[in-house]
N, C-alpha and C positions, 0 to 999 in steps of 0.2 A: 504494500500500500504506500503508496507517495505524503509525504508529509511535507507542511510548511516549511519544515525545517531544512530538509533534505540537502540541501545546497551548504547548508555549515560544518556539514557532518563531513571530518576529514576521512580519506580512505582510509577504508578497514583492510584491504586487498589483505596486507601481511598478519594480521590477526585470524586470516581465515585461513593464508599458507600455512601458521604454525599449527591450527588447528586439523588440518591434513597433512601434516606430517608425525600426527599423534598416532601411537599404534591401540586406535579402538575401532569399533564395528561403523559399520554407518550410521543407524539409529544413534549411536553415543555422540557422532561427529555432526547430526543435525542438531540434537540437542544442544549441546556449546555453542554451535551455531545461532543459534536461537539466543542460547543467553545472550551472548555478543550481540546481538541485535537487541535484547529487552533492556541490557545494563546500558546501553549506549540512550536509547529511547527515555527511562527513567532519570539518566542523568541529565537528558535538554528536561525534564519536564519538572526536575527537583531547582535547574539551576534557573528557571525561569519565574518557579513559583515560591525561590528564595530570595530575589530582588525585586516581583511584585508586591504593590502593596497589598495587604490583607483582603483590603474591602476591594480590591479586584478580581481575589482567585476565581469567586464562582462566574464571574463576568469571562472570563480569559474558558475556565476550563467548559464552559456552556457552549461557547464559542468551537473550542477546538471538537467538542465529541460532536460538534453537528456538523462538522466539514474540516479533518483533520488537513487536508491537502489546500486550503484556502490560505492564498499568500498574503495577505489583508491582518492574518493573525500577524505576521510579524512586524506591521505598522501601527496595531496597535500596540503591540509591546513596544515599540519604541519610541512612543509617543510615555511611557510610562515607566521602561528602565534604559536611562543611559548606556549604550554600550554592549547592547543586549547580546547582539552577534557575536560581538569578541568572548563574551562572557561564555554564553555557549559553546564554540570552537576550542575556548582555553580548557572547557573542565573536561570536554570528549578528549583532548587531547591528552590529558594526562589519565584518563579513565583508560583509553588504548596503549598507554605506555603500560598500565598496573597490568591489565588483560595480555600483552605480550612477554610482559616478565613471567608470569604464571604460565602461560603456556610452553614458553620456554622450559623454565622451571622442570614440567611435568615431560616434556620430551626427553629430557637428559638423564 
């Protein structure tokens, strides 16, 4: 499913190499999969409803579960956090640094 956000979200490409280069079945390697896609999704959506204000979240998240792919959410977010796309691209970016050390990690 395409999301607003889609475009901030740094490649995952080598998060998913390390993930196939894991000695498990396939069922185990969609799963990871999957996490890597859910922890990646959790993290725009903790780091966006950690710099909105309160009395916006249910305004933002009404918004997003009725048209998650609507690019209009990210004008309103930045009408109401400073910086919002940097913010998001920084915290994936270190969430796929933590996700490539552990997978690392589990191959060696």
């Amino acid at each position: 499913m395409k999301l607003f956000y889609d475009h901030l979200i740094i490649d995952l490409d080598d998060v998913y190499a390390e993930i196939e280069h894991l000695e498990v079945d396939g069922k185990t390697r969609r799963r990871l999969i999957r996490i890597v896609d859910d922890t990646t999704h959790h993290t725009v959506l903790d780091t966006i409803l950690s710099h909105l204000a309160k009395d916006k979240h249910e305004q933002f998240l009404d918004r997003f579960h009725r048209a998650p792919h609507d690019p209009e959410h990210l004008s309103f977010l930045k009408e109401h956090i400073a910086d919002i796309e940097e913010k998001i691209t920084a915290k994936v970016k270190k969430v796929k640094e933590k996700l490539l050390r552990e997978f690392r990690n589990l191959g060696h």
